[in-house]
DRENVO-788955 format. One line per 8 residues: number of its first residue (from 1); for each residue x, y, z of C-alpha. Coordinates in pm, 1 decimal, padded with zeros to 6 digits. Example, Ala and Ser with C-alpha at 12.3 -4.5 7.8 and 13.67 -1.06 7.14 Angstrom:
2
1 = 01230.0/-00450.0/00780.0 | 01367.0/-00106.0/00714.0
//
This chain:
545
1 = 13028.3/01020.3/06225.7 | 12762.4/00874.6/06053.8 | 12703.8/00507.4/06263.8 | 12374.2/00419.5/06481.9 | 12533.3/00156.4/06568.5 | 12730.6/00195.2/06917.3 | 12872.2/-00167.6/06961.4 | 13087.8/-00365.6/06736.5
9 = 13327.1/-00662.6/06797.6 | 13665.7/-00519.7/06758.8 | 13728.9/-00151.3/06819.1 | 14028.6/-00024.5/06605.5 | 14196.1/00307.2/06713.2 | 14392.6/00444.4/06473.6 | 14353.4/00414.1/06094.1 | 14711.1/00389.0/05966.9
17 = 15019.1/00177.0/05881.7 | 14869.0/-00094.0/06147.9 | 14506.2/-00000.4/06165.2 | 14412.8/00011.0/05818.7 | 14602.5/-00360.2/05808.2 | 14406.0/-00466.3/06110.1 | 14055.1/-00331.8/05978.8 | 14080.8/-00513.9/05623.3
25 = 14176.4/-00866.1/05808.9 | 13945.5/-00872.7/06091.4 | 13665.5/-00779.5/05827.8 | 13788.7/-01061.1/05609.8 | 13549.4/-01260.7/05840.7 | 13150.3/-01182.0/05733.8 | 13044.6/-01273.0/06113.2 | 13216.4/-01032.4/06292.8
33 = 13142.5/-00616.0/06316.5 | 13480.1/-00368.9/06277.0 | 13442.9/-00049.9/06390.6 | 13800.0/00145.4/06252.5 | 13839.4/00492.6/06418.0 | 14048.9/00788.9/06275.4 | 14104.0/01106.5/06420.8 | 14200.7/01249.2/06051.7
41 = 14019.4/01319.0/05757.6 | 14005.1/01027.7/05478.6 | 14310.9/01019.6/05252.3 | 14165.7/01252.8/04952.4 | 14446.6/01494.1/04877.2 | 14561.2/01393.3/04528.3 | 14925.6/01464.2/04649.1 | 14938.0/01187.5/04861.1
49 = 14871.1/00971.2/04580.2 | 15127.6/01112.4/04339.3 | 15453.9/01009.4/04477.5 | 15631.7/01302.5/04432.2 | 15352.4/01523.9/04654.7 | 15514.8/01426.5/04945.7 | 15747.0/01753.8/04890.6 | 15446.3/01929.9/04969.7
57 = 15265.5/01721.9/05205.5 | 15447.8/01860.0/05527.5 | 15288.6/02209.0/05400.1 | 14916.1/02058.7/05437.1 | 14845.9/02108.2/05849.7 | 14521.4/01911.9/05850.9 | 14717.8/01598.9/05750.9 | 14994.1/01564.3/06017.9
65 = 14958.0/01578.8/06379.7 | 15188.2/01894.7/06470.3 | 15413.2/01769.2/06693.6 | 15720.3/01895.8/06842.5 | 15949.2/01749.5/07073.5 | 16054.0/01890.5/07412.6 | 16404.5/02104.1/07425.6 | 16665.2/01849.6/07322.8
73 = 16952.7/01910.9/07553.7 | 17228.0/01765.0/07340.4 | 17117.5/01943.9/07030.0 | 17152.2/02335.8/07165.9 | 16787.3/02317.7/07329.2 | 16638.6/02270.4/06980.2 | 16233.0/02171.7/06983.8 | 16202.6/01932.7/06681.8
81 = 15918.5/01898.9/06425.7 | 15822.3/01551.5/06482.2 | 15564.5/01503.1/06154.6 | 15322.9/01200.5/06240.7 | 15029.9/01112.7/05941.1 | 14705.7/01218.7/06042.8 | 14489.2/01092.7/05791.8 | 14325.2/00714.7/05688.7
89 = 14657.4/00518.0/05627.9 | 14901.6/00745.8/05841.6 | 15204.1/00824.2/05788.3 | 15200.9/00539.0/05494.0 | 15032.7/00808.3/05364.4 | 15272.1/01115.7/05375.8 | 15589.4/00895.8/05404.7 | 15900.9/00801.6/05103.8
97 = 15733.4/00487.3/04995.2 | 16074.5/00326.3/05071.8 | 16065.1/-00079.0/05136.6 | 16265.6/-00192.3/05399.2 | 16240.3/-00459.2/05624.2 | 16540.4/-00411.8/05878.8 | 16809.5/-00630.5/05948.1 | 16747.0/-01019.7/05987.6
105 = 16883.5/-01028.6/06288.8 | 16682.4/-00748.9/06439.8 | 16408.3/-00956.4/06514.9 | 16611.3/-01236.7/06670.1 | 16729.0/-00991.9/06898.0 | 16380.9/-00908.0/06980.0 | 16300.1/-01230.2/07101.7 | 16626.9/-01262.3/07298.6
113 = 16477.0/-00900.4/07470.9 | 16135.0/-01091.1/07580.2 | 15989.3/-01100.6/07265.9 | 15924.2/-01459.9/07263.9 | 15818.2/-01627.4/06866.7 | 15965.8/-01282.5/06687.3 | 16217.3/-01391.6/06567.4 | 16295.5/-01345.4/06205.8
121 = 16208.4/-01682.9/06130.7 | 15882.0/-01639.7/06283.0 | 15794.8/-01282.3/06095.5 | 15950.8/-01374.7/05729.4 | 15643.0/-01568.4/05666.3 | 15421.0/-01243.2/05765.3 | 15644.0/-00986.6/05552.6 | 15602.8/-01191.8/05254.3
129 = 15181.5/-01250.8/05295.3 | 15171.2/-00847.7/05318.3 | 15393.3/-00826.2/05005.5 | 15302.4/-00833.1/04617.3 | 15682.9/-00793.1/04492.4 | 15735.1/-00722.2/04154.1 | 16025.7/-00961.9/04065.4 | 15758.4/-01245.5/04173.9
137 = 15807.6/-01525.2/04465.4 | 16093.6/-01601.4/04580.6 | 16264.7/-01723.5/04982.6 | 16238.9/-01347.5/05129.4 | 15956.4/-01238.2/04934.2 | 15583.0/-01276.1/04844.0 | 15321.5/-01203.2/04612.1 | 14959.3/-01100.6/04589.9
145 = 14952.5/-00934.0/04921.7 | 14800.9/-00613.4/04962.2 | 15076.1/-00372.7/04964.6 | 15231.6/-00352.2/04630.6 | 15605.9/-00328.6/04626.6 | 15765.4/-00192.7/04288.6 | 16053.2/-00091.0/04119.5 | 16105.6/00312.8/04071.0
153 = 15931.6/00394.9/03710.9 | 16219.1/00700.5/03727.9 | 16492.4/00795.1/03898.1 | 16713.6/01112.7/03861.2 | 17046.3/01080.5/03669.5 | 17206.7/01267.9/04017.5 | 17083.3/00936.6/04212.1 | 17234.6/00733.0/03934.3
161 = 17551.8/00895.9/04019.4 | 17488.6/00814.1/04364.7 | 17452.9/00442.2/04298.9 | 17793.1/00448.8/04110.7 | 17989.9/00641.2/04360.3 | 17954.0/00299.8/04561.7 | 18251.8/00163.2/04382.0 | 18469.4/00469.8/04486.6
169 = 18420.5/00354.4/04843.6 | 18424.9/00044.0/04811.6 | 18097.5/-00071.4/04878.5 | 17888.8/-00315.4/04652.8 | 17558.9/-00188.0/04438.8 | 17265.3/-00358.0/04539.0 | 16933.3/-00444.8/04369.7 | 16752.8/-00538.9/04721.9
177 = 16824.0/-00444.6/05060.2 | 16576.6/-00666.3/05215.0 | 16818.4/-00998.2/05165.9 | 17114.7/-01123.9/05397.0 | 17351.9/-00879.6/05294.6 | 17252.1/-00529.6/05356.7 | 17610.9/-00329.5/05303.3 | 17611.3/-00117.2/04971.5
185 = 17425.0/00150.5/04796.3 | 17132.9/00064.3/04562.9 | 16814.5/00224.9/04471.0 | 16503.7/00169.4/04688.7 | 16161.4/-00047.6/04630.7 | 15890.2/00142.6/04719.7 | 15550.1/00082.5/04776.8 | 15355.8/00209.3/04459.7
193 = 15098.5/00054.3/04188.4 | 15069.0/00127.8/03866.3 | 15315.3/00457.6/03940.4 | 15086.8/00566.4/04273.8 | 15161.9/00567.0/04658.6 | 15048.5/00243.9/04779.6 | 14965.0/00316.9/05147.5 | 14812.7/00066.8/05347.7
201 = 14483.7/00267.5/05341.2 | 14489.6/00196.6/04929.3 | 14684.2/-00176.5/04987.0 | 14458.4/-00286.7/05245.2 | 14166.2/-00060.8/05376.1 | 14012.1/00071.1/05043.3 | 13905.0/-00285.9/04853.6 | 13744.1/-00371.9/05212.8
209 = 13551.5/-00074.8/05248.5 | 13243.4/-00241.2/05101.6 | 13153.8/-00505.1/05360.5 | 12897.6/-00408.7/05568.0 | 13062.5/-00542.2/05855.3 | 13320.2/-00286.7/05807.2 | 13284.9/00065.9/05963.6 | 13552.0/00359.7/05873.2
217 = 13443.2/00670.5/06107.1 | 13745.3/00961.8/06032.1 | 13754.2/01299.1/06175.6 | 13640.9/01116.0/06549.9 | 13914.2/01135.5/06826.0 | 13950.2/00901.4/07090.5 | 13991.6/01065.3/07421.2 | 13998.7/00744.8/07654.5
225 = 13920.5/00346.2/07652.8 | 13618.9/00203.2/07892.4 | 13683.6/-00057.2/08152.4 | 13467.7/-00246.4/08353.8 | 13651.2/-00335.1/08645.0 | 13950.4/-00468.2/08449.4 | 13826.0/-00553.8/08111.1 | 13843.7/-00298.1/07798.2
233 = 13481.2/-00271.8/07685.1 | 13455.5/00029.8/07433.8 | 13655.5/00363.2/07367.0 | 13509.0/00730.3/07456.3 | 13513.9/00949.4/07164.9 | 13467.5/01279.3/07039.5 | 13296.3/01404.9/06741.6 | 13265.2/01775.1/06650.4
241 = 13281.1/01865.6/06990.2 | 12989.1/01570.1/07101.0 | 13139.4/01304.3/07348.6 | 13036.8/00964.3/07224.4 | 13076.2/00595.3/07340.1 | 13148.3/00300.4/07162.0 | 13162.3/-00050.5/07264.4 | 13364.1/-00353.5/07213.8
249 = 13213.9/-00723.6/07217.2 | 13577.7/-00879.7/07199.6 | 13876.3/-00643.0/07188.8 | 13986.7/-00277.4/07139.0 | 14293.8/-00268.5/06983.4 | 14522.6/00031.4/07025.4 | 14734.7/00161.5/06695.4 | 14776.8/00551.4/06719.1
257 = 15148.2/00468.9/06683.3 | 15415.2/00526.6/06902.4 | 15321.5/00847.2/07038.5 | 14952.0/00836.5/07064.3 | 14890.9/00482.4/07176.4 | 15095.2/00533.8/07534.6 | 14911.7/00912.6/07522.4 | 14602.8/00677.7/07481.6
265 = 14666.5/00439.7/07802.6 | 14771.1/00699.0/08019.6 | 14448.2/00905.5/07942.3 | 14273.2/00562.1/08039.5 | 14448.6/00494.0/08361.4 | 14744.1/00238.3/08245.1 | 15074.2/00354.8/08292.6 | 15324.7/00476.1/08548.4
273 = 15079.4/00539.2/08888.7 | 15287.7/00847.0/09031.0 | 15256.6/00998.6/08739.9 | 14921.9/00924.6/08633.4 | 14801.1/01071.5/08976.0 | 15055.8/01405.9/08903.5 | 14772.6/01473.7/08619.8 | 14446.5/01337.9/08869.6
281 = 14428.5/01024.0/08670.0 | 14322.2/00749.8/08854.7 | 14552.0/00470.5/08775.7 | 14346.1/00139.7/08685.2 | 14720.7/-00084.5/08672.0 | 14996.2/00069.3/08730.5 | 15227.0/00004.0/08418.2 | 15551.6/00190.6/08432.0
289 = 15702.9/00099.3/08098.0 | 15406.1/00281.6/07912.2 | 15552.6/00548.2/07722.9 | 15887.9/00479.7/07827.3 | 16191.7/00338.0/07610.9 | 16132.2/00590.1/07311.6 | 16358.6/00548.0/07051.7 | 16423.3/00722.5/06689.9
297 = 16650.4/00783.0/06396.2 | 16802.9/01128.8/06404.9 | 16967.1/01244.3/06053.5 | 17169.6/01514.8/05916.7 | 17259.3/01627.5/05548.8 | 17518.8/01647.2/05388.9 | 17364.6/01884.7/05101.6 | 17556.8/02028.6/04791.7
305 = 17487.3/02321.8/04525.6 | 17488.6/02141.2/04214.8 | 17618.8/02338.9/03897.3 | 17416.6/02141.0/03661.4 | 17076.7/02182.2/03602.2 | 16954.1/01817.8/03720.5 | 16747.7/01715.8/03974.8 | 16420.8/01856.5/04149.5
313 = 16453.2/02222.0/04164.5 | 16268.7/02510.1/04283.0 | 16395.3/02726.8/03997.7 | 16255.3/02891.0/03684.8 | 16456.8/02691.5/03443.2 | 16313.6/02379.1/03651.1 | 15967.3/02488.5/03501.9 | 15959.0/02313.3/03222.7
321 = 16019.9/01969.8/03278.7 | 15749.5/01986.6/03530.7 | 15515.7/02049.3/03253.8 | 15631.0/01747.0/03068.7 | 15623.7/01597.9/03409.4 | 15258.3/01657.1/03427.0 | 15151.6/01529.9/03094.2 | 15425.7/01221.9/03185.9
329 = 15225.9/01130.0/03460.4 | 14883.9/01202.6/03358.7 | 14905.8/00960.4/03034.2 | 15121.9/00776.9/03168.5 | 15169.9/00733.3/03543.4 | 15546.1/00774.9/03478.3 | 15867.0/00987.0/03474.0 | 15920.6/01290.3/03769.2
337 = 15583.9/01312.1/03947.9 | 15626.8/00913.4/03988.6 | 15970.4/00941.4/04203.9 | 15948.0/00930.4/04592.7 | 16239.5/01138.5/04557.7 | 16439.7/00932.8/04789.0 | 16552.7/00686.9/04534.3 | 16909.5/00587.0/04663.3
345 = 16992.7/00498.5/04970.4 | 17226.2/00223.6/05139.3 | 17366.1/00100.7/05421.4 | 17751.7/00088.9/05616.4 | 17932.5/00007.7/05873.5 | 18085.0/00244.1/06144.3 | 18389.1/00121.2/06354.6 | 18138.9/00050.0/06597.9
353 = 17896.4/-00170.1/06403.2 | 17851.9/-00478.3/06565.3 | 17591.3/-00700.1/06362.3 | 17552.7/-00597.0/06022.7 | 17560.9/-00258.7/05897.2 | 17481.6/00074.9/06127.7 | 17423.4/00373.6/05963.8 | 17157.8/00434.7/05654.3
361 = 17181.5/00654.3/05363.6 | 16863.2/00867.1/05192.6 | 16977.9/01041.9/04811.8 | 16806.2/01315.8/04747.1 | 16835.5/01533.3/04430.5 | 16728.7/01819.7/04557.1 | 16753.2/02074.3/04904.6 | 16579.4/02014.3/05164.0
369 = 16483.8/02229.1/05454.5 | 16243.4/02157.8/05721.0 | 16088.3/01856.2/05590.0 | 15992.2/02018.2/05295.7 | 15781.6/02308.1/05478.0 | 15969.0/02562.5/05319.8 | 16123.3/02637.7/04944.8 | 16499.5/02608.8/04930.0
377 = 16560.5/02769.1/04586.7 | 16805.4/02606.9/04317.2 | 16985.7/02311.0/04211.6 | 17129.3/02068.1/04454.6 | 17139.5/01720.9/04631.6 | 17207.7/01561.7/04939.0 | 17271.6/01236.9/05164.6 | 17084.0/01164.2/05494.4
385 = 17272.2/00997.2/05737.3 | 17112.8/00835.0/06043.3 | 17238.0/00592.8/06329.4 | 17025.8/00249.3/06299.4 | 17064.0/00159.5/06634.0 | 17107.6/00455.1/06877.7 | 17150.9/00371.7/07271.9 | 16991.6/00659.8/07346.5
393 = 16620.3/00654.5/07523.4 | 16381.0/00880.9/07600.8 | 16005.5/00889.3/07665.0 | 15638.2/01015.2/07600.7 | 15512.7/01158.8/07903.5 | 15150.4/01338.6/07972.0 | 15165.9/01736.9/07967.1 | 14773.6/01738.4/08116.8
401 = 14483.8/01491.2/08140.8 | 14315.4/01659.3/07855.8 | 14312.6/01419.4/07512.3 | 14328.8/01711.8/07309.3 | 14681.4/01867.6/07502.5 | 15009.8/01701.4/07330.8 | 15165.9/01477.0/07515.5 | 15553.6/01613.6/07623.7
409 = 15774.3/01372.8/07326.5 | 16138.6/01345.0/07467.8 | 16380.6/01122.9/07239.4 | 16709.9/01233.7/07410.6 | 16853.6/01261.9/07126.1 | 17268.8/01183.1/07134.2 | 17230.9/01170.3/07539.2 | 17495.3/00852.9/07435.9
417 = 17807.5/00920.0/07270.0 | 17864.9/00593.2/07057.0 | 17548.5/00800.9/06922.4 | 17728.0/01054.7/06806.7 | 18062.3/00921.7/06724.7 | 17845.7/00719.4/06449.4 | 17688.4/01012.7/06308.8 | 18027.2/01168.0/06324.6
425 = 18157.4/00895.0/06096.9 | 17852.1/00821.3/05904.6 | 17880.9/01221.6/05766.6 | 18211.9/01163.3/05650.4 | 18165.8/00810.5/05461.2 | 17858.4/01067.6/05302.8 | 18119.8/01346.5/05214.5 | 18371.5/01096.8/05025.1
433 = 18037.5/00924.9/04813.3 | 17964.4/01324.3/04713.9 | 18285.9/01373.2/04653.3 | 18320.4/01087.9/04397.4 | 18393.7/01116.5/04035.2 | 18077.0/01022.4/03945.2 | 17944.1/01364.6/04105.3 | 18231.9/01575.4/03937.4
441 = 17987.2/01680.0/03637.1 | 17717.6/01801.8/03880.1 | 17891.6/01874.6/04227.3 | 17888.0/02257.1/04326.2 | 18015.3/02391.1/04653.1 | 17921.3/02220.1/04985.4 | 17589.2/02364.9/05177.5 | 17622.9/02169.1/05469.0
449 = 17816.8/02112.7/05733.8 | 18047.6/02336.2/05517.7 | 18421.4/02362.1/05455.6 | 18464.5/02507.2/05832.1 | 18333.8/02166.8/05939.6 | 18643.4/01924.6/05920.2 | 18707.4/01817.9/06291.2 | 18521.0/01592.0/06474.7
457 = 18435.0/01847.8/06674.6 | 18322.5/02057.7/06445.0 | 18096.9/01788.6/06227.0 | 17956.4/01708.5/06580.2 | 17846.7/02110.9/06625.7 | 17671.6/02049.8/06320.6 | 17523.7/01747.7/06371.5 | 17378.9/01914.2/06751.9
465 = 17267.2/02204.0/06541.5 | 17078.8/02088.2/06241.2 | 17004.8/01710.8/06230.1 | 16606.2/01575.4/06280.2 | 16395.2/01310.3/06281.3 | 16365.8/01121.1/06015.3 | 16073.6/00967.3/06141.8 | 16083.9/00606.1/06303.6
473 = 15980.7/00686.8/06670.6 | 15903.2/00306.5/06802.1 | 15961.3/00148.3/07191.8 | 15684.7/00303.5/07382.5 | 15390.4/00038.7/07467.6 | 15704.5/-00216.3/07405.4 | 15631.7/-00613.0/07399.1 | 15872.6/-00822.9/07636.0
481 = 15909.9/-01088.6/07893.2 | 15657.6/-01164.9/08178.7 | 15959.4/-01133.4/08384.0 | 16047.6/-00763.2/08239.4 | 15886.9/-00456.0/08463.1 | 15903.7/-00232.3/08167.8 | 15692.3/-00425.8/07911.5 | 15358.8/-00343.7/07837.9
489 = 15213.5/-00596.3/07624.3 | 15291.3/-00948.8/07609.1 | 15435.4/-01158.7/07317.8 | 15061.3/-01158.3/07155.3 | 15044.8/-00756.4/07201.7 | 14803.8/-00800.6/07503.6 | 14836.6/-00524.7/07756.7 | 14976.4/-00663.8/08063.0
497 = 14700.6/-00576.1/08349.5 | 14353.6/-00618.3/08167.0 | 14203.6/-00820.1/07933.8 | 14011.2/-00717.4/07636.6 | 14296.7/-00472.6/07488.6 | 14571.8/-00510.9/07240.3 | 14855.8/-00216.7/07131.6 | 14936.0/-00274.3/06748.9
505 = 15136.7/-00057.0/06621.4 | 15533.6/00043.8/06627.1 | 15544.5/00103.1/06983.4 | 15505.5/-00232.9/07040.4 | 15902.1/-00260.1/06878.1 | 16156.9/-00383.1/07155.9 | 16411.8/-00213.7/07003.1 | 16489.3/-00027.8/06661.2
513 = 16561.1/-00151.7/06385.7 | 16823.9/-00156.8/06105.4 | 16601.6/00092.4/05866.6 | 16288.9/00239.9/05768.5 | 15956.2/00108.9/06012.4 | 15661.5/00116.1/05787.9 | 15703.0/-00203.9/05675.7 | 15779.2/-00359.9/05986.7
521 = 15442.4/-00218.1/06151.7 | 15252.5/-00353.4/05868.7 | 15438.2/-00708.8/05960.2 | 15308.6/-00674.6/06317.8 | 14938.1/-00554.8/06193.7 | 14937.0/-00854.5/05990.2 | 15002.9/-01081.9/06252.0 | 14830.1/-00947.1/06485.6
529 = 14546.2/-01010.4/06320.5 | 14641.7/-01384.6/06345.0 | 14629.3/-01383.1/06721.2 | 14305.8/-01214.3/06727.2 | 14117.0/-01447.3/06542.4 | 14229.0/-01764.9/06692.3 | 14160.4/-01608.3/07072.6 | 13819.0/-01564.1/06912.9
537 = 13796.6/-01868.8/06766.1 | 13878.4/-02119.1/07012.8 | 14207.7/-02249.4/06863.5 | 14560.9/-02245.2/06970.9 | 14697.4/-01893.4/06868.0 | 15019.4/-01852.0/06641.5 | 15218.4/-01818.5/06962.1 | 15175.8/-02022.6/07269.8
545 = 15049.4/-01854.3/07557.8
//
């Protein structure tokens, strides 16, 4: 932690998907001091650079948080793995890459929730000034913005079959799923440069690092923000053991994500009072929508054997295209090692869809188990099926009032049925596309659920028995209404209660949306920064008050 200086204008907990967004804009201006805090290390593993070392990232303990979810009572009692980036951009920095935005009409719902100026209308103009797209300008998209969106350098012939088993369901191939019309199979954008991850620690955080008005402290965890009487004036931290304070001329600004930032506020007295005083916190407002209205995207895969020797095996004969992989790469910054893996993907609708498609689709060529934590050997591929937009809520309560204790993560998972009737139907649209004819030359016998899995009954068993996150937890510090007991922040991200705090992140998200959330959090980073520096500037902010 190597800073004399205690006291800084904005306070930034949290270096990732929002943080590092938040850090590189504020710092834009010369007259103001950032101070960015991250409890991980900086982002120096290689593999998180080369796209396709996120199969071994989950392996690497100092760069996720360990989390695991309580006993999830509609999936046999099973605790989750609930991986969270721990290093400087997050989990933008262990995550697919994939680029996608949601559905249009995801954000006008969230301003019909309380979200007042979000709709889509309102955001567009803030996706496309984070955005350098390769295709150039256009309506939906932007360029010269700091996180780089590209086009795959390689993709697996296995995920080309993919793409063309959309016409043997009936379903369109698309070339971007960030448009009006969703519905079809396609390959992904990601967010690489020049064949390399572009996280927002490399988008946004790394060509700022140079201002001296910018300071990046990693490795220091914050245990609790500082009031005086009800005004946020600097965060408590600890370093190597050493409690330290910092101190905020303006604002601290809260984006630990959607499990640390309510774990955050409840350590510093904001939340639900009964609860708060369970732990002998002594509750400054009582709030009691902080870590409430949880919300994720549980999948399940529909995996295959494959009988050709394709795709990303763990397998001796596998060996040596990863050579030429290497050398690929190296020269070149192309073929395997620049795949996220998750090329295809797409979207449908279930019989219960009601705007716009429900249910998303990850290709892999290759098995997965356990997030990649441990080798499944051989050839094979597979399609992950989540629910978009699950009813289901759960929460993030405290466990103890000690920062360093996890908090207790509940999703309550499939606690709704629609839940699971569109899981139910969103593993059998999967089974058809691997059962196309474009899959006949590869397509072994089916891993999972398995030929004694052909009720719905039965697909639901295996759904309850071996489906996980696929990480998009969002809801818990969520903006709303004045009017709405369960919001936290207000329409600018203010917490609701105190002045001189802000939660930035994806727990600020009313309500899920139609597909993967980094981008999205990057959206609200961006214009959060907006907001900031008009309150600080004496101008009308982007919203009204």
């Amino acid at each position: 932690m190597q800073t004399a200086q205690e006291k800084f204008d904005y306070l930034i907990v949290g270096g990732g998907s929002a943080g590092a967004v938040l850090a590189a804009r504020l710092s834009e201006n010369p007259t103001v001091s950032v101070c960015l805090i991250e409890a991980g290390a900086p982002d120096n593993n290689p593999l998180i650079h080369i796209p396709f070392g996120l199969s071994l990232l989950g392996r690497f303990r100092s760069l996720g948080w360990g989390y695991y979810t309580a006993p999830q009572a509609q999936l046999y009692d099973r605790e989750l793995f609930w991986p969270r980036g721990k290093t400087l951009g997050g989990s933008s920095s262990v995550n697919a890459m994939c680029y996608i935005r949601g559905q249009n009409q995801d954000y006008d719902r969230w301003a019909n929730e309380g979200a007042r100026g979000w709709d889509f209308e309102q955001v567009l103009p803030y996706f496309k000034r984070s955005e350098n797209y390769y295709r150039g300008a256009d309506e939906y998209h932007g360029v010269g913005g700091p996180l780089n969106v590209d086009k795959l350098r390689h993709t697996c012939p296995l995920t080309d079959a993919f793409v063309e088993a959309a016409q043997s369901v009936n379903l369109p191939i698309l070339d971007d799923f960030n448009r009006e019309e969703r519905e079809g199979l396609g390959y992904y954008d990601v967010t690489q440069i020049n064949g390399q991850r572009c996280s927002t620690a490399k988008g946004y955080l790394k060509p700022a690092t140079g201002r001296n008005n910018l300071t990046v402290l990693t490795q220091v965890m914050a245990e609790r923000v500082l009031f005086r009487e009800r005004r946020a004036v600097g965060v408590q931290v600890r370093f190597k053991g050493k409690v330290r304070r910092l101190y905020a001329r303006h604002e601290v600004i809260l984006s630990g994500g959607a499990i640390n930032s309510p774990q955050l506020l409840m350590l510093s007295g904001i939340g639900p009072k009964e609860a708060l005083q369970e732990h002998g916190i002594l509750a400054l407002v009582d709030l009691p929508g902080v870590g409430q209205n949880l919300q994720d995207h549980l999948d399940a895969i529909v995996q295959f054997n494959s009988q050709a020797h394709e795709g990303y095996a763990v397998a001796l004969s596998a060996l040596p295209q990863y050579i030429k992989a290497s050398f690929d790469y190296l020269f070149g910054r192309k073929g395997i090692f620049s795949s996220n893996i998750a090329e295809g993907g797409g979207f449908v609708r279930s019989s219960l869809a009601e705007n716009g498609p429900d249910i998303q689709f990850h290709f892999l060529p290759a098995k997965l188990r356990e997030h990649g934590r441990r080798s499944v050997f051989g050839y094979g591929f597979g399609l992950h099926v989540c629910c978009l937009y699950p009813k289901s809520r759960g929460s993030i309560t405290l466990q103890s009032n000690h920062p360093a204790d996890h908090p207790l993560i509940d999703p309550n998972y499939l606690a709704e049925e629609d839940d699971c009737k569109v899981m139910i139907e969103g593993v059998r649209l999967a089974r058809q596309i691997l059962n196309s004819p474009s899959f006949a030359p590869f397509r072994g016998k089916e891993r999972l659920p398995g030929a004694q899995a052909e009720t719905d009954e039965q697909i639901l068993d295996f759904i309850r028995a071996r489906s996980e996150t696929i990480y998009h937890p969002i809801g818990t510090c969520k903006m709303g209404a004045d009017n709405d007991p369960m919001a936290v922040v207000d329409n600018q991200l203010r917490v609701r209660g105190v002045s001189g705090l802000r939660v930035v992140d994806a727990s600020v998200m009313p309500s899920l949306l139609g597909g993967n959330t980094n981008a999205p959090t990057a959206m609200i980073a961006e214009r959060a920064a907006d907001f900031i520096k008009a309150s600080h500037a004496g101008v009308r902010a982007p919203i009204d008050d």
